[in-house]
C-alpha positions in Angstrom: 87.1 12.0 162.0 84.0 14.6 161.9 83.8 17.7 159.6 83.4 19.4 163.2 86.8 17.9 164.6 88.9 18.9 161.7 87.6 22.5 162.3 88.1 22.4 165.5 91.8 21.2 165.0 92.5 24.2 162.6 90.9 26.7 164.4 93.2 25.6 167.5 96.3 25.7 165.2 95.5 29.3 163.4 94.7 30.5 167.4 97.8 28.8 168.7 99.5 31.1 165.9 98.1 34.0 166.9 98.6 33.9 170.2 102.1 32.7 170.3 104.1 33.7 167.0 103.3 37.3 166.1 103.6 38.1 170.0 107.1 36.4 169.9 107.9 38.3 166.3 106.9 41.8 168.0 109.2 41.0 171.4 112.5 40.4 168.3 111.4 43.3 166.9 111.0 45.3 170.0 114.6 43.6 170.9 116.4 45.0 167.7 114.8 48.6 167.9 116.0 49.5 171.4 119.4 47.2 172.0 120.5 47.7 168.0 122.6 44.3 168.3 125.9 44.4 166.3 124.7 40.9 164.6 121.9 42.8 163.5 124.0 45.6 162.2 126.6 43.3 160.6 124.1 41.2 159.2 122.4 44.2 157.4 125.6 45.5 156.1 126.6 42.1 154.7 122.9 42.4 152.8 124.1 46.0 150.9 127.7 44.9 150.3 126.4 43.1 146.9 125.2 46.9 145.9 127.4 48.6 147.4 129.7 46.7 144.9 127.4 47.1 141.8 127.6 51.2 142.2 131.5 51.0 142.2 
């Protein structure tokens, strides 16, 4: 396998990144902003219980 295919095959797999996960990681932020999911909620309560224990 050439020099020139391998570079070819990463630069296809860093585009294919680009292209397809950070638009998909925007839409699930997007998502969480304007529905505010209770999943989301419950799961970034069950995040502060530990402190909110600590400060007790």
């Amino acid at each position: 396998m050439s020099m020139l295919y391998r570079l070819l095959i990463a630069f296809g797999i860093i585009l294919s990144h680009l292209i397809i996960i950070f638009p998909m990681a925007e839409l699930f932020l997007a998502y969480i902003i304007i529905f505010n999911p209770l999943w989301f909620r419950e799961f970034l309560r069950s995040l502060d219980e530990p402190a909110m224990e600590k400060s007790e």
